[in-house]
C-alpha positions as CSV (number, residue, x, y, z in Angstrom):
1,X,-15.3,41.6,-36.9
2,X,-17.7,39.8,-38.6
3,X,-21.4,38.6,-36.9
4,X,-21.6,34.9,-36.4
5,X,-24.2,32.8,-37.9
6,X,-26.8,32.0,-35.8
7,X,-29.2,29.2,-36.3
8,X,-32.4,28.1,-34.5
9,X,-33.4,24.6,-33.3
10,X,-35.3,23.6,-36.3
11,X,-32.0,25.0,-39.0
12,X,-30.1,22.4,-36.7
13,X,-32.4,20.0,-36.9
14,X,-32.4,20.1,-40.7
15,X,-28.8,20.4,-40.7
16,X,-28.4,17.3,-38.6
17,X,-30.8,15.5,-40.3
18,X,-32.9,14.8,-36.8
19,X,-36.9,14.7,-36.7
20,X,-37.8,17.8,-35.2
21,X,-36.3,20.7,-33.0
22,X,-37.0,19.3,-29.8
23,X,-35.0,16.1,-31.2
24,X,-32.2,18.8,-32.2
25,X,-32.5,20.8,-28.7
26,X,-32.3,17.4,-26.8
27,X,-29.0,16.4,-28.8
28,X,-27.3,19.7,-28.6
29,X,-27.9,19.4,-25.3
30,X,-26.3,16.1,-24.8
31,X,-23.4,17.6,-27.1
32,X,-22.6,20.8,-24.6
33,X,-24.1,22.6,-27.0
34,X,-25.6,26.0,-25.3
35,X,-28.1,28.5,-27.0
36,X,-25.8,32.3,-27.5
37,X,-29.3,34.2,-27.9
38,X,-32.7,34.1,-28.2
39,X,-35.3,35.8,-30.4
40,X,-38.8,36.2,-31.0
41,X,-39.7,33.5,-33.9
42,X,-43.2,33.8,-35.9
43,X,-44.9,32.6,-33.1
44,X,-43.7,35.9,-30.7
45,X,-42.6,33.2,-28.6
46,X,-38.7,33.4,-27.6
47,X,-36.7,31.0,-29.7
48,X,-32.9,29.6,-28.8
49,X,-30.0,30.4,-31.4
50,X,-27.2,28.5,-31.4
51,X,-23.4,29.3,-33.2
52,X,-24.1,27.6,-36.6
53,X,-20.0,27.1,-36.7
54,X,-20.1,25.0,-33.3
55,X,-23.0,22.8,-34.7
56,X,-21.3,22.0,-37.3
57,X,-18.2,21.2,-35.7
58,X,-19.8,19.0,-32.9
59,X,-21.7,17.2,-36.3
60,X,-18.7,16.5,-37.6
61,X,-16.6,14.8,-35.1
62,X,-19.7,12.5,-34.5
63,X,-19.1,8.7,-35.5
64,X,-20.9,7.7,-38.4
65,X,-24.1,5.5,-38.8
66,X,-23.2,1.5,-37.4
67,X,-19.6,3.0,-36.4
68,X,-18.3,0.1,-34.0
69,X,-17.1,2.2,-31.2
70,X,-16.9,-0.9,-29.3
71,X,-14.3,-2.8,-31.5
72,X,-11.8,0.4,-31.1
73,X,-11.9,0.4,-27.3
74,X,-11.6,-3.5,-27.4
75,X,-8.8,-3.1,-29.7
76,X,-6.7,-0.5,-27.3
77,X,-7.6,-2.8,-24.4
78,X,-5.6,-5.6,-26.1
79,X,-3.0,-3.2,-27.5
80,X,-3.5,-4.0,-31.1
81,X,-5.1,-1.5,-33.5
82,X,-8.1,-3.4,-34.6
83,X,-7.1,-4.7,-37.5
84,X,-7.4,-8.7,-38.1
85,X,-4.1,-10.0,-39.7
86,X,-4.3,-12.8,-42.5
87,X,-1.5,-14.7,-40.8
């Protein structure tokens, strides 16, 4: 069995493209996200890890940058699909 990556609040950060690790802990947070371990970082202080794999998959079923969620609930209210017609 292979050892899971493990990634600290600042790799997610980077890898999320967020300001700064508590910007990353908050969102992770937000996400469900829980730390699996924590180790000493440069500092000595204790550090959350968190499964680089679920990070990754909670990144990617975010909605993208000015995604109109709204439109898409709207759309299922009316029980059409969104799309305008030409007609």
């Amino acid at each position: 069995m292979t050892e899971r990556e493990l990634w600290s609040a600042a790799r997610a950060a980077d890898h999320l493209g967020l300001a700064g690790t508590h910007s990353a802990r908050r969102t992770l947070s937000r996400w469900g996200v829980q730390a699996v371990a924590y180790e000493r970082g440069e500092s000595g202080r204790l550090e959350a890890r968190y499964d680089a794999q679920e990070v990754r998959d909670k990144a990617a079923t975010r909605p993208g940058r000015g995604k109109r969620t709204d439109l898409m609930r709207k759309a299922a209210a009316e029980g059409t699909d969104g799309v305008a017609s030409d007609a």
